[in-house]
SETOR-270809 format. One line per field, with one value per residue: x, y, z of N, C-alpha, C in turn; residue in three letters. Coordinates in steps of 0.05 Angstrom, whole numbers, plus 32768, in hexadecimal, padded with zeros to 4 digits. Layout:
REM SETOR-270809
n.c1	c(X|...)
n.c2	c(Y|...)
n.c3	c(Z|...)
ca.c1	c(X|...)
ca.c2	c(Y|...)
ca.c3	c(Z|...)
c.c1	c(X|...)
c.c2	c(Y|...)
c.c3	c(Z|...)
r	c(ALA|...)
This chain:
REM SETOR-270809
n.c1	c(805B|8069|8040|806F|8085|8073|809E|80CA|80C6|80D3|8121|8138|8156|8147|811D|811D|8130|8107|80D1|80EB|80E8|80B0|809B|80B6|8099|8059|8066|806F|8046|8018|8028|8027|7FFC|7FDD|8000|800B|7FDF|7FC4|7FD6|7FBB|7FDA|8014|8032|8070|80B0|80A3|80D2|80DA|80B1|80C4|80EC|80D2|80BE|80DD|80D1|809C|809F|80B7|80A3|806B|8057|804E|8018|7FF4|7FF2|7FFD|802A|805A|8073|8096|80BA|80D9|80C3|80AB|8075|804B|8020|8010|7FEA|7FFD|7FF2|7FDD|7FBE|7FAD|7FBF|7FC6|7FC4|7FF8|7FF7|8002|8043|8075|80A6|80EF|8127|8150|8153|815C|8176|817B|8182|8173|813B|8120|8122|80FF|80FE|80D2|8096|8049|8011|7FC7|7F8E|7F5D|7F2A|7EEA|7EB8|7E91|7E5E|7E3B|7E0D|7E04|7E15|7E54|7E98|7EDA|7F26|7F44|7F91|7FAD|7FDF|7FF6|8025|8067|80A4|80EC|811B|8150|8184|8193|81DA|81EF|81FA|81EC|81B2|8193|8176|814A|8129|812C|811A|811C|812B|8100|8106|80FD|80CC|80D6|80FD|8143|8145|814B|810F|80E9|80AD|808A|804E|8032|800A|7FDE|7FB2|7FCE|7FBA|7FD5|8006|8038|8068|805D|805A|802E|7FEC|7FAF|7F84|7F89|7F7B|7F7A|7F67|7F3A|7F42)
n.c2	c(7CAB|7CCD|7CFD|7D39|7D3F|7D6C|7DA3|7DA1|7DBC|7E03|7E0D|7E12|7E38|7E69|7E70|7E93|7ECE|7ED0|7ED5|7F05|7F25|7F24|7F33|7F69|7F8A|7F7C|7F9D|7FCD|7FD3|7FD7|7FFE|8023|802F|8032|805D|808E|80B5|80C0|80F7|813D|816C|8191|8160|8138|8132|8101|80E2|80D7|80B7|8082|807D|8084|8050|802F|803C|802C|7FFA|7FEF|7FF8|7FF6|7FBF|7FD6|7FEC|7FD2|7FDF|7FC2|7FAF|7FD1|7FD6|7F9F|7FB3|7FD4|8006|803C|8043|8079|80A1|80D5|8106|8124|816A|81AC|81E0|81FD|81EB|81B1|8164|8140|810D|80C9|80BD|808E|8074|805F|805D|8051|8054|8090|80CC|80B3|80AC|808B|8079|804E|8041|806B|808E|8095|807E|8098|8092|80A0|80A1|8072|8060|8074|8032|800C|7FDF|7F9F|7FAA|7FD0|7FF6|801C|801A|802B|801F|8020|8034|804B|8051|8086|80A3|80AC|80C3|80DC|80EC|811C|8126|8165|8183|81AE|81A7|81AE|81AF|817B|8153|812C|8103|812D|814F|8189|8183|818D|81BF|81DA|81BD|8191|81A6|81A9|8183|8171|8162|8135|8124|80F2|80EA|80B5|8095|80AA|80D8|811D|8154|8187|8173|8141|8145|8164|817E|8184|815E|8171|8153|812D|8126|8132|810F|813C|814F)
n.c3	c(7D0C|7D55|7D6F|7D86|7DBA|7DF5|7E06|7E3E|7E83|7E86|7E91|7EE0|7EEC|7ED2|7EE9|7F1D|7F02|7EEA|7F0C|7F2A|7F08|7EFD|7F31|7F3A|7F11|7F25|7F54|7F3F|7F1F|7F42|7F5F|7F42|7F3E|7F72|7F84|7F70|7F5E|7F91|7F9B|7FAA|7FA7|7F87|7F60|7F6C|7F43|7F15|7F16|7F52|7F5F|7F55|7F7E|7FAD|7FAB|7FC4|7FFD|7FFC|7FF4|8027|804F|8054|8063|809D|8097|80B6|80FD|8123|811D|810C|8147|813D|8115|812F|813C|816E|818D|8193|81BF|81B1|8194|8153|8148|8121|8122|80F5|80D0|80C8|80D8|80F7|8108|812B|8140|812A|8141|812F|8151|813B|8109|810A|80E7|80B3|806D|804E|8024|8032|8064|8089|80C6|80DE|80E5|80D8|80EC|80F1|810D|810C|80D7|80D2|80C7|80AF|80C1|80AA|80C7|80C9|80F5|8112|8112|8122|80FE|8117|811B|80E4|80B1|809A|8085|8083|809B|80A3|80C8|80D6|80F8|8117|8107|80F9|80C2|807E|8065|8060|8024|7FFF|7FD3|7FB0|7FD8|8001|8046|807F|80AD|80F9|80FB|8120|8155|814D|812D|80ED|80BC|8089|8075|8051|8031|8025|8032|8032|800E|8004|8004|800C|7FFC|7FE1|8004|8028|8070|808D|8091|807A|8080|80A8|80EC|8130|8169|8192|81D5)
ca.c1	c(806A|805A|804E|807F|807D|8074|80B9|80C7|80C1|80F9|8139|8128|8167|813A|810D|812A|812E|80EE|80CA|80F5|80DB|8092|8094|80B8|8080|804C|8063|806F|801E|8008|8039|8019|7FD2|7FD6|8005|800B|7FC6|7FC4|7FDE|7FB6|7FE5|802A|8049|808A|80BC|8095|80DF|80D9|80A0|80D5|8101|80C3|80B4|80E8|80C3|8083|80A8|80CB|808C|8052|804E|8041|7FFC|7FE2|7FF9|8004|8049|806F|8087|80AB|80D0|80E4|80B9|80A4|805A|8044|8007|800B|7FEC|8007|7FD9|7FDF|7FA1|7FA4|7FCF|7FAD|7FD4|8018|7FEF|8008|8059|807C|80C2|8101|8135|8168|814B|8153|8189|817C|8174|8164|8126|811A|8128|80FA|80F5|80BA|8075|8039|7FFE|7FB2|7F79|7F49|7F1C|7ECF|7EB1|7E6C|7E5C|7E29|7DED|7DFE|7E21|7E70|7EAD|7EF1|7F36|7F65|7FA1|7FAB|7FFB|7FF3|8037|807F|80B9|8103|8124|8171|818C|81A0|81EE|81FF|8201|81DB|818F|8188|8163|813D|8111|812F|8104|812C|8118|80F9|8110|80ED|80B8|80E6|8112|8161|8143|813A|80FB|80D7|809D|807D|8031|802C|7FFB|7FC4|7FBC|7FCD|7FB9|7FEF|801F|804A|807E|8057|805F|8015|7FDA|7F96|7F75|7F90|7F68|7F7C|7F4F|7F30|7F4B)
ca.c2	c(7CBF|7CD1|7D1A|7D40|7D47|7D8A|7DAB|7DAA|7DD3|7E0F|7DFD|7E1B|7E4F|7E79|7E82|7EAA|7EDE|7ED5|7EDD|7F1B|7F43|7F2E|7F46|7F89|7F8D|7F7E|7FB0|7FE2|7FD6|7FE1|801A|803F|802C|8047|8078|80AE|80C5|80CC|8114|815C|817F|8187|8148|813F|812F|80EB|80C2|80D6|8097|806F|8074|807D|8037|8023|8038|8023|7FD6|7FEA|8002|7FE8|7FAD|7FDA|7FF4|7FCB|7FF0|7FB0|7F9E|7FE2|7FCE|7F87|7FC0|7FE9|801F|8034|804A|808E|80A9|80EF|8107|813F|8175|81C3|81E5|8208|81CB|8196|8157|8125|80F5|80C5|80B6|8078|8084|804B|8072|8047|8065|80AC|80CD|809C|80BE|807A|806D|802F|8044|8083|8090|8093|8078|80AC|808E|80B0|808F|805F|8074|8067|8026|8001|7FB3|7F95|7FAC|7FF8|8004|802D|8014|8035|800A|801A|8045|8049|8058|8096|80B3|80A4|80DC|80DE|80FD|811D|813D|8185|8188|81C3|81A2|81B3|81AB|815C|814B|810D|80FF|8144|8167|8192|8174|81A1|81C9|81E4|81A9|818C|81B7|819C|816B|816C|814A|8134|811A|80ED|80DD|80A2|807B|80B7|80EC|8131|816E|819A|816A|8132|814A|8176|8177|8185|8159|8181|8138|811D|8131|8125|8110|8152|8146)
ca.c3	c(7D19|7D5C|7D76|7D97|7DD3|7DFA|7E0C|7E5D|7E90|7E89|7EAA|7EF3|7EF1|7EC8|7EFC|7F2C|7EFA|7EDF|7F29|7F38|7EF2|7F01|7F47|7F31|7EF8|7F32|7F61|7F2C|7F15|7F60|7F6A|7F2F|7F3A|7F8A|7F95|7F62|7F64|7FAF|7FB0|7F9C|7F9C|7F68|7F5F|7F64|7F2C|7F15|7F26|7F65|7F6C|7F54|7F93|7FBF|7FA2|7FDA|8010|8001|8000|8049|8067|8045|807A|80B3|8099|80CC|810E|8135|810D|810F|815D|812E|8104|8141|813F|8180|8190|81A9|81BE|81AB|8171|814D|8136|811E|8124|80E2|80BA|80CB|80EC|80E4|8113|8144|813A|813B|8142|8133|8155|8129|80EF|8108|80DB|809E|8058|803B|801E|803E|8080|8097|80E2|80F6|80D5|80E7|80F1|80F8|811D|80FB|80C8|80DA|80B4|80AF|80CD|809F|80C8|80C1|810C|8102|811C|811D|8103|8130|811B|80D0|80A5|8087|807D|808F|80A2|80A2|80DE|80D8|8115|8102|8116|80EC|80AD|806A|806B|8050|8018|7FFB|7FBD|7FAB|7FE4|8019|8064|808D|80C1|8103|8111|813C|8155|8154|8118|80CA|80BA|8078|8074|8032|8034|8013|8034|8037|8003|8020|7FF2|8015|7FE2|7FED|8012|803E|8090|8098|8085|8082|8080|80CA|80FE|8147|8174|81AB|81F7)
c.c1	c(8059|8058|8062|807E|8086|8092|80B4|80CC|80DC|8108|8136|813C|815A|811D|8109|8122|8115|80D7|80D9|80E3|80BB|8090|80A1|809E|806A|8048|8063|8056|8018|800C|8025|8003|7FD1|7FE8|800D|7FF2|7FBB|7FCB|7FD4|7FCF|7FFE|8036|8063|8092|80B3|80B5|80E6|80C4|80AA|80E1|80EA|80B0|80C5|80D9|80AE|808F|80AF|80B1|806D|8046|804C|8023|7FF1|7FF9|8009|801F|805A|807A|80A7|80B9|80DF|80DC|80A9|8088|8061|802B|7FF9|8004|7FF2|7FF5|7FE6|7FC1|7F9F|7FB2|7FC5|7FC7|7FEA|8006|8001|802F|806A|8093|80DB|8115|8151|816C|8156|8177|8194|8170|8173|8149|8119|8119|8121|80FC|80E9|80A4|805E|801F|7FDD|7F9B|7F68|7F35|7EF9|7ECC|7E93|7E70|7E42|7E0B|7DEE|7E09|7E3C|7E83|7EC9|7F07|7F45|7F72|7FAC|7FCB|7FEC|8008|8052|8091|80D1|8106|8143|8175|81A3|81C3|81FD|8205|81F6|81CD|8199|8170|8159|8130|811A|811B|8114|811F|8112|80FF|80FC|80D2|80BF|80FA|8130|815F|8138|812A|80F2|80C5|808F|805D|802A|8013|7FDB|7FC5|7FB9|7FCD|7FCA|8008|8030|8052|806E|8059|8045|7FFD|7FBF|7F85|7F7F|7F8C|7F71|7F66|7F4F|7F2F|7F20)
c.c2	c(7CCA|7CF3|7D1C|7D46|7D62|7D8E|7DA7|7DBC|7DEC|7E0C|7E15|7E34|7E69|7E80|7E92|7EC1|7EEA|7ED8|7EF1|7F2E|7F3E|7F34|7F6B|7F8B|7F8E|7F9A|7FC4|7FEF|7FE4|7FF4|8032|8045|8041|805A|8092|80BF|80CB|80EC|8127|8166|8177|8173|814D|8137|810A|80D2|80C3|80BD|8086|8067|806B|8060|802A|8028|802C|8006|7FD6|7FE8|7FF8|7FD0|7FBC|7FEA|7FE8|7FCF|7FD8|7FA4|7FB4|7FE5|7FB0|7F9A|7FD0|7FFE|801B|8046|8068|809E|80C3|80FC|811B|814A|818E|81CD|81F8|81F7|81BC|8186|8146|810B|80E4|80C1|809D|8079|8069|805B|8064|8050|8084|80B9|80C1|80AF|80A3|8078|8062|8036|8062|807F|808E|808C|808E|809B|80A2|8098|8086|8073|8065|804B|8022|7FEB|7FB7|7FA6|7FC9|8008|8007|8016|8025|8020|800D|8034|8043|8056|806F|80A3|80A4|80B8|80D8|80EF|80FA|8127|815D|8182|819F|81BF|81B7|81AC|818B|8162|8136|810F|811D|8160|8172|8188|8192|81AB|81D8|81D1|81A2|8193|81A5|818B|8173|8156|814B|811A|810F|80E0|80D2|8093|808F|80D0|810A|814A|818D|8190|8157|812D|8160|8168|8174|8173|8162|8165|812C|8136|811F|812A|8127|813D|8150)
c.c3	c(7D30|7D5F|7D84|7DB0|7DDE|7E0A|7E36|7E68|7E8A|7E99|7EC5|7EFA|7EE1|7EDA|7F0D|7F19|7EF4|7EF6|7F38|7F28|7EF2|7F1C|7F4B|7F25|7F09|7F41|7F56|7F23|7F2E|7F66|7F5A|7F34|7F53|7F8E|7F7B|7F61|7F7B|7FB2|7F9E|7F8E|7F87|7F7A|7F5E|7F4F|7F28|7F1D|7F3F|7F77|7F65|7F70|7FA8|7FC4|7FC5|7FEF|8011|8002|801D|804F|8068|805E|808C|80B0|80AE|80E7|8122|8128|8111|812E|814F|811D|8119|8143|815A|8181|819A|81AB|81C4|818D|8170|813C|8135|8117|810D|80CF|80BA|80DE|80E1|80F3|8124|8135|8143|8132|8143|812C|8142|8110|80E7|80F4|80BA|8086|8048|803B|8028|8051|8089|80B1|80ED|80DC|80E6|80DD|80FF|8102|80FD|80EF|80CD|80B7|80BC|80BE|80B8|80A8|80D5|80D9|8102|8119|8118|8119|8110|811E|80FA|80CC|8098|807E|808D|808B|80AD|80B3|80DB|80F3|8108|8110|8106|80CF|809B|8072|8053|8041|8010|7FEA|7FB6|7FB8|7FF4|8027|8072|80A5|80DC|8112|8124|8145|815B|8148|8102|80C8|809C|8077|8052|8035|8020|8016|8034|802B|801C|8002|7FF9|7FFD|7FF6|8005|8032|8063|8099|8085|808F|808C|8098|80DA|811A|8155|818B|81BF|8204)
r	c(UNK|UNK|UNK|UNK|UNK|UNK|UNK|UNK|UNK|UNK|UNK|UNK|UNK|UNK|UNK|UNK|UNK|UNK|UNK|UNK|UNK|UNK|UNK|UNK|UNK|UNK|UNK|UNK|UNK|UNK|UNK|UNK|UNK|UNK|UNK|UNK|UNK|UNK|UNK|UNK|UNK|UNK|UNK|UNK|UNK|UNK|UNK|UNK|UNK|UNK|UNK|UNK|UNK|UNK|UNK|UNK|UNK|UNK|UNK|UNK|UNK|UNK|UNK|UNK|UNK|UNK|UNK|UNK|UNK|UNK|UNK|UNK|UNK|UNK|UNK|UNK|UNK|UNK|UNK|UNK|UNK|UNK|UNK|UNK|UNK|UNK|UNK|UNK|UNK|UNK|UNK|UNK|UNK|UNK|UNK|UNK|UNK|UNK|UNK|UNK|UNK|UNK|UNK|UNK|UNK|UNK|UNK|UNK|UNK|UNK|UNK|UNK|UNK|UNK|UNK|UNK|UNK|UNK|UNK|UNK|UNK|UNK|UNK|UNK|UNK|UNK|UNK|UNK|UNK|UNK|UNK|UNK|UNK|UNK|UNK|UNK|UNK|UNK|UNK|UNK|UNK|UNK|UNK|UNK|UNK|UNK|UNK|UNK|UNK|UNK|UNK|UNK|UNK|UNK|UNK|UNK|UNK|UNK|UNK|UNK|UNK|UNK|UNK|UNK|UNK|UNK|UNK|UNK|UNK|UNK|UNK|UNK|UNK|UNK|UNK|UNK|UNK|UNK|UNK|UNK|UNK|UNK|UNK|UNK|UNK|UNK|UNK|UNK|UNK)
């Protein structure tokens, strides 16, 4: 009698499925590991990093500064600062976006200048322009105040626009949702 021989491969319609629930399960790990402990202050309602799961998939590819022109965001080279708040940093604005209470689709990415590093033989370098946050823009036309992730948007930053802001990519001990990050620092004219 001989052995049996080992079963074959599973029929390949079972893989689809089975390469969707380990890349949920992936991003789910990653999601937990970096972004809930990013923020001092109160958390929000913990399934609020459920939805914010969607953004970090939209946006996530423009950490590196040189790709958010391929999504339509357009550059600008004003940084925003409050001299007792701290800063939103530079804004990159996809005016297609503006008005969008999806998830997926904030308005603008805010970027802060590079963060000093090392080279091997101990001289600094700066990287360039770093993701630290992304912000939803309504246009006020008399409505209700918009909300999102169960936060009201904020009124007054920009005048004739509801804004909210989520700092995902850089903790901000103001909290989440806040407009001001003490930690972004524009650079002195």
């Amino acid at each position: 009698m001989s052995p049996r021989p080992l079963s074959p491969r599973p029929p390949s319609r079972f893989l689809p499925g089975a390469v969707k629930a380990a890349v949920a399960v992936a991003t789910a790990a990653a999601f937990a590991l970096t972004a809930a402990p990013a923020h001092a202050a109160s958390d929000p309602d913990p399934s609020v990093w459920t939805t914010l799961s969607k953004t970090y998939q939209a946006t996530s590819k423009y950490g590196y500064e040189g790709f958010a022109a391929g999504g339509g965001y357009v550059r600008t080279d004003t940084c925003v600062a409050d001299p007792t708040e701290g800063g939103m940093g530079y804004h990159y604005v996809n005016p297609a976006n503006i008005g969008s209470l999806d998830p997926a689709k904030p308005a603008a990415l805010l970027y802060a200048d590079g963060f000093k590093s090392d080279y091997a033989d101990g001289s600094e370098f700066t990287d360039g322009r770093k993701l630290v946050a992304v912000e939803w823009v309504v246009k006020d036309t008399g409505q209700a105040v918009p909300t999102l992730f169960g936060q009201t948007f904020q009124s007054g930053q920009l005048p004739g626009y509801f804004t909210l802001h989520a700092w995902i990519y850089k903790p901000n001990s103001s909290g989440l949702f806040a407009a001001w990050n003490p930690e972004v620092v524009c650079p002195t004219a």
